[in-house]
Residue, then its C-alpha position, 0 to 999 in steps of 0.5 A: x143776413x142768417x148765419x149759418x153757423x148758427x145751427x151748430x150751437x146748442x147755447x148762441x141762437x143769434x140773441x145780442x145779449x146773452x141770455x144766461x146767468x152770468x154764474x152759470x157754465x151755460x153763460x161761458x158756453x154761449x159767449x163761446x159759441x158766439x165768438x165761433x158763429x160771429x167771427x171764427x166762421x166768417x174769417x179764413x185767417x182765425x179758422x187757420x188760428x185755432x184749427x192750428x192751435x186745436x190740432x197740435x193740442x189734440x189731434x186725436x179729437x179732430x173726429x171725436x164728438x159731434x161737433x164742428x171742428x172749429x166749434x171745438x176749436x173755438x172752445x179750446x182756444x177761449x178754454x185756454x185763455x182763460x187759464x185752462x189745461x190741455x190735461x183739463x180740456x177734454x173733461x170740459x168738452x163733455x162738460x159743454x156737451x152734456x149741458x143741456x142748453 
């Protein structure tokens, strides 16, 4: 079954393994990507999860960048997980768009 979503992504086309060193921002990148095309796009209930947390945070980004929403939602959700800042976040989003994958 093709996923859709996956066309959003600049780093996760669809692979099993993830195809980036492991000390590379690219490997983060596509784990994140992987995690909006696998399970946020397919599940109602984790779209309402991180386009809440998403946009409480940052309202303001909601339109900015050309990305999907919860594609950024997704890399705001795991960017804090794992320590991250709100004050930090936006610089990381240009990080993630500036990478070419």
């Amino acid at each position: 079954m093709e996923n859709k979503h996956i066309k959003n992504c600049r780093y996760y086309k669809g692979e099993e393994t993830n195809p980036f060193n492991p000390q590379s921002i690219r490997y983060t990148f596509w784990i994140v990507e992987k995690i909006y095309a696998t399970i946020v796009c397919n599940s109602e209930i984790e779209q309402e999860n991180v386009g809440t947390a998403f946009s409480l945070a940052f309202p303001d980004l909601l339109e900015e960048y050309s990305i999907p929403v919860y594609l950024k939602a997704t890399l705001y959700t795991q960017y804090m997980r794992f320590g991250g800042s709100n004050s930090a976040f936006e610089d990381w989003l240009l990080e993630y768009l500036r990478q070419a994958p």
